[in-house]
C-alpha positions in Angstrom: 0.0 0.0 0.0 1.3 3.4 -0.9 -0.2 6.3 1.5 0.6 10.0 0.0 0.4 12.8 2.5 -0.3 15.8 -0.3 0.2 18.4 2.8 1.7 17.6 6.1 2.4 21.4 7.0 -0.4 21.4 7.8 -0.5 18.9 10.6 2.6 20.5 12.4 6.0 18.9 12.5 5.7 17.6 15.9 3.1 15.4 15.4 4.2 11.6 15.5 3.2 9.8 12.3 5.6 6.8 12.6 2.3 4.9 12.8 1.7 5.5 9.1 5.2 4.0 8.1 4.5 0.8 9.8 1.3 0.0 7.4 2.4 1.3 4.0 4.7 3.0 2.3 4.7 6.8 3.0 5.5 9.8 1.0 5.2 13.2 2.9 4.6 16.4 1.2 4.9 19.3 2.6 2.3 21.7 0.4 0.6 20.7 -2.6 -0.5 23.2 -5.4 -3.5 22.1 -7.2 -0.8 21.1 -10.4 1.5 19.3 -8.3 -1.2 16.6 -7.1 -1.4 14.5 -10.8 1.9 13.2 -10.9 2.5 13.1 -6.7 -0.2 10.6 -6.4 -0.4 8.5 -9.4 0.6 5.6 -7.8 -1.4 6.3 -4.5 -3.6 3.5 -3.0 -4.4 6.4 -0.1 -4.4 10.0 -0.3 -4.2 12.0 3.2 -5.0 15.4 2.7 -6.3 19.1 3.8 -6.6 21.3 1.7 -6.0 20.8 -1.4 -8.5 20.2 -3.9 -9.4 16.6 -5.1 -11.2 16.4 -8.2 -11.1 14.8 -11.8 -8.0 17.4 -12.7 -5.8 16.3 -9.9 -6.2 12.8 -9.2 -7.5 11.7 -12.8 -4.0 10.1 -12.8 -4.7 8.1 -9.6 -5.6 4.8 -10.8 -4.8 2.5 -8.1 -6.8 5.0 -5.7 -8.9 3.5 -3.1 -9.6 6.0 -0.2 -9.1 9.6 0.6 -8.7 10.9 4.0 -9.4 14.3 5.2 -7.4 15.5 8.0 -10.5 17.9 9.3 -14.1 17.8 9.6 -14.9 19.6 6.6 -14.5 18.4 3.0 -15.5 21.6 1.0 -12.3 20.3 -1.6 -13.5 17.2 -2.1 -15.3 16.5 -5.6 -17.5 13.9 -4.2 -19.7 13.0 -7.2 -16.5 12.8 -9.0 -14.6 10.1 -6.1 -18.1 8.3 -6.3 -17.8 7.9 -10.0 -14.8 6.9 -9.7 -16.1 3.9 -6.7 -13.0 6.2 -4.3 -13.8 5.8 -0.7 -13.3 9.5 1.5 -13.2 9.5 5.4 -13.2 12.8 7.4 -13.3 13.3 11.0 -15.9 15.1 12.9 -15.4 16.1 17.0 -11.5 15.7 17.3 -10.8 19.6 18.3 -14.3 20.2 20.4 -12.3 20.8 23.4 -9.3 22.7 21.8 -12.0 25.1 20.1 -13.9 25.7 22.9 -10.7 26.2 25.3 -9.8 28.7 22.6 -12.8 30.4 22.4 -12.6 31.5 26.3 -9.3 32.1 25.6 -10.3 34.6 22.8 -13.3 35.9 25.4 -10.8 37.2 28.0 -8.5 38.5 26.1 -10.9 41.1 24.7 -12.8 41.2 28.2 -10.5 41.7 30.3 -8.0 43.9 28.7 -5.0 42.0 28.8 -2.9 42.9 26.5 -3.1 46.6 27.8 -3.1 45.2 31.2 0.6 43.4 29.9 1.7 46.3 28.1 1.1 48.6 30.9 3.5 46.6 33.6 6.0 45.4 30.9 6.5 49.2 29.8 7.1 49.7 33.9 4.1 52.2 33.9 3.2 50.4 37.3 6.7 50.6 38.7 6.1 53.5 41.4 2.2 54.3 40.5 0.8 56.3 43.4 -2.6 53.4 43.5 -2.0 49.8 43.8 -5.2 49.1 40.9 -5.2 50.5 37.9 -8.4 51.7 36.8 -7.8 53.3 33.1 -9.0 50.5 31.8 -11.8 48.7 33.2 -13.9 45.4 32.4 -17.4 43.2 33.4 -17.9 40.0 34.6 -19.1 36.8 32.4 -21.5 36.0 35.3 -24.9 37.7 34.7 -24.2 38.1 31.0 -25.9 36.7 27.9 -23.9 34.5 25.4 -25.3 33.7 21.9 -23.9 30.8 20.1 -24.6 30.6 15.9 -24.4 26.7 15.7 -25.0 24.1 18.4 -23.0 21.6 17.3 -20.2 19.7 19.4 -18.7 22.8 19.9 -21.3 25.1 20.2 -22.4 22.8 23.7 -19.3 22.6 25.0 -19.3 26.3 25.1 -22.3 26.4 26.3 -21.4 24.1 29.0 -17.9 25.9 30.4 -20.4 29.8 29.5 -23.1 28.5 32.1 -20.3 27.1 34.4 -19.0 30.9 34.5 -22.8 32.1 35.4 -23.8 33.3 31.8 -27.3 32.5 30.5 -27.0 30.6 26.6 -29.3 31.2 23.9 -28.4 30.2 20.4 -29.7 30.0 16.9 -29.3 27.4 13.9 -29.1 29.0 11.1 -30.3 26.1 9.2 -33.5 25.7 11.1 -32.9 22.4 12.7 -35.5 21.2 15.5 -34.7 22.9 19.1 -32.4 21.0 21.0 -33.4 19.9 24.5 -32.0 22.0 27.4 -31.2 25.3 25.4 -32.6 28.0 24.4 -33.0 28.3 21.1 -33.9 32.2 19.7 -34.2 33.3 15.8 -30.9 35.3 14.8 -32.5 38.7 15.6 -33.3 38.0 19.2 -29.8 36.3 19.7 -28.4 39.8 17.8 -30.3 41.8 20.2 -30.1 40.1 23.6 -26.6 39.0 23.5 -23.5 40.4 25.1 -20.9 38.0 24.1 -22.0 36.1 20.3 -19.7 33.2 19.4 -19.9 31.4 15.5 -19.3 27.7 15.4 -21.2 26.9 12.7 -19.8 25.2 9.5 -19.8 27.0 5.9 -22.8 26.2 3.9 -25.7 27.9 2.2 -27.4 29.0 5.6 -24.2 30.3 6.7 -22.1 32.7 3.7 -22.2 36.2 4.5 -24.6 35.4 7.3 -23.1 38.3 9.7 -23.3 41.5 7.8 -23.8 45.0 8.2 -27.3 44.7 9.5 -26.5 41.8 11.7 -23.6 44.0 13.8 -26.7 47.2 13.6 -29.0 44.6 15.4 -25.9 43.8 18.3 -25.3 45.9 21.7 -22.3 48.4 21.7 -21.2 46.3 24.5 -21.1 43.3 22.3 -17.8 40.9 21.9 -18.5 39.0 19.2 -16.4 35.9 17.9 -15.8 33.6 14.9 -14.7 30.2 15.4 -16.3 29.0 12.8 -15.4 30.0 8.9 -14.4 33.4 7.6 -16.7 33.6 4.9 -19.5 33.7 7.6 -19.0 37.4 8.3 -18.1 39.9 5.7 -15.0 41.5 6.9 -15.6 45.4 5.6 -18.6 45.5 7.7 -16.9 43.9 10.7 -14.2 46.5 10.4 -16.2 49.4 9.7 -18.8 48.0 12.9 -15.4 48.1 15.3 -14.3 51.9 13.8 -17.9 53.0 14.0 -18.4 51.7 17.7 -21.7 49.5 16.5 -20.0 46.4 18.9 -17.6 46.6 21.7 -15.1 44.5 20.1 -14.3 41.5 17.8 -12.2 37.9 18.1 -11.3 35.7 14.9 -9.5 32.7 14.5 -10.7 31.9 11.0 -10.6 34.7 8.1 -12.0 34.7 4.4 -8.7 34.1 3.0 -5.9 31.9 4.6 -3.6 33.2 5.0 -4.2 36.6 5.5 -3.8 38.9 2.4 -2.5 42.4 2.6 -5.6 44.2 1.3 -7.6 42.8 4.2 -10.0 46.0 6.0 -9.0 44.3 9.5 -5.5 45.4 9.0 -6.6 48.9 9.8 -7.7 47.8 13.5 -4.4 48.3 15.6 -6.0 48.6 19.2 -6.1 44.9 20.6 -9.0 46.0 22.8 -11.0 46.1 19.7 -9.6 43.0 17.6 -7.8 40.1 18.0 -6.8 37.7 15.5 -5.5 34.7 15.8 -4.5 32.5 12.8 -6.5 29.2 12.5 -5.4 27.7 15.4 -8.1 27.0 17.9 -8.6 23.7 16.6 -4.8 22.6 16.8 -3.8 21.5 20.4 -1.1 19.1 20.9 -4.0 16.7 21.8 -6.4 17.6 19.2 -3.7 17.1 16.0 -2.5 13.7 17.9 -5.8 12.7 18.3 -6.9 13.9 14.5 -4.2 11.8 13.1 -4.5 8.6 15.4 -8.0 8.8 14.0 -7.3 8.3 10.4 -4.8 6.0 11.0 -7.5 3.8 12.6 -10.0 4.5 9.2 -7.2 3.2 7.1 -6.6 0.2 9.1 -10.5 -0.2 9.0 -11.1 0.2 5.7 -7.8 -2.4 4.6 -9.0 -4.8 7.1 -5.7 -4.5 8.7 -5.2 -5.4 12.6 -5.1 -2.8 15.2 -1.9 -2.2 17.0 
């Protein structure tokens, strides 16, 4: 068997794969452009990707293809009509990173709630060093207890969030932007309610019709001034002019991202304008990457391949 990792970046380099080589034969990439793929996996039984797109153009070459392997939950870059055709089996994996997300999401939370980074900046530039108060009040912050928190997407996620949100003394309401059937225990609202009502919104919903564009201009009208609102979901959920021009106007409070339209980040991005970390913080796709999640991610698809060859488990 002849597994081909198309790109292994973007596992991280200190991830143990050794597993892999004790199967099959292994070829790491580290990055694939779309016209590398046809001649890297033409003799590929597996393919373990991310991102790169799989369709007719890059693996119509693949003949001895059997089974593609996605190293996330989603699997927008999959042609799956095309792998069906085709009799290709695809694998992804769903609730690897719950707990790295949601740790990451709280993570976001304070960091915009409670001021740290001017807090940091203030002692580290020895501001504090001989202040006539012992508490610095130029700065000041609320707590989470008491507060409203609106998920967009009760997923895996989305509950575990609302789990450690109550645990802090916050009351959860969310939305499905789909319309699924409430969910028993929480309160589900329509999207305007949960605009309205909420003073912290997190997004953890996945990309889709329902989704695209989905927090607007109108959407950050609808939210309090006081609102922190954050995406852990995809980029192309909000539409980033009108989050920046929301933060410069003062419509919300302030904003946390970990996912962006384009990834990387291009230059002629309107959130570049936003300097003041009390307003925006950015963080570059990595919520869902833990030690523990990646290890876990790839232990996972180990497992499917061993599943799906009939092979033993270690």
């Amino acid at each position: 068997m002849h597994i081909v990792f198309l790109d292994v970046k973007t596992i991280g380099e200190d991830i143990d794969l050794s597993g892999y080589d004790q199967i099959a034969k292994v070829t790491r990439y580290p990055f694939s452009y779309p016209e590398d793929v046809p001649e890297r996996v033409k003799d590929a039984d597996v393919i373990v990707v991310n991102k790169a797109p799989i369709n007719q153009n890059t693996i119509g070459t693949a003949t001895h293809l059997k089974l593609v392997c996605v190293t996330a939950t989603g699997t927008n870059n999959l042609d799956k009509d095309y792998l069906d055709s085709r009799g290709i089996a695809w694998r992804n994996v769903a609730d690897y990173s719950t707990n790295s997300v949601a740790q990451h999401t709280f993570a976001m939370l304070f960091f915009l709630l409670e001021k740290l980074r001017y807090y940091d900046d203030y002692v580290k530039k020895e501001d504090y060093v001989n202040d006539t108060v012992f508490t610095h009040f130029a700065e000041h912050f609320h707590e989470l207890n008491g507060k409203t928190w609106g998920i967009i997407g009760l997923g895996n996620i989305g509950r575990r969030v609302a789990s450690i949100a109550e645990a802090f003394g916050a009351k959860v309401i969310y939305t499905s932007p789909s319309g699924s059937a409430p969910q028993k225990g929480y309160c589900q609202t329509d999207l305007d309610t949960l605009l309205t009502r909420s003073d912290i919104i997190s997004v953890h919903a996945p990309l889709n019709r329902y989704t695209q564009d989905l927090i607007g201009a109108d959407a950050f009208r609808k939210m309090k001034k006081s609102c922190i609102f954050l995406n852990l979901g995809r980029g192309p959920i909000v539409v980033e002019k009108d989050l920046a021009n929301a933060l410069i106007q003062g419509e919300i409070a302030a904003a946390g991202l970990d996912v962006l339209r384009d990834e990387p980040m291009r230059s002629n991005n309107p959130l570049l304008a936003l300097k003041d970390s009390r307003k925006l913080f950015i963080t570059p796709h990595i919520g869902w990457a833990s030690v523990e999640s990646r290890t876990r991610l790839m232990q996972i698809i180990l497992g499917q391949i061993r599943t799906f060859f009939g092979l033993p488990e270690e």
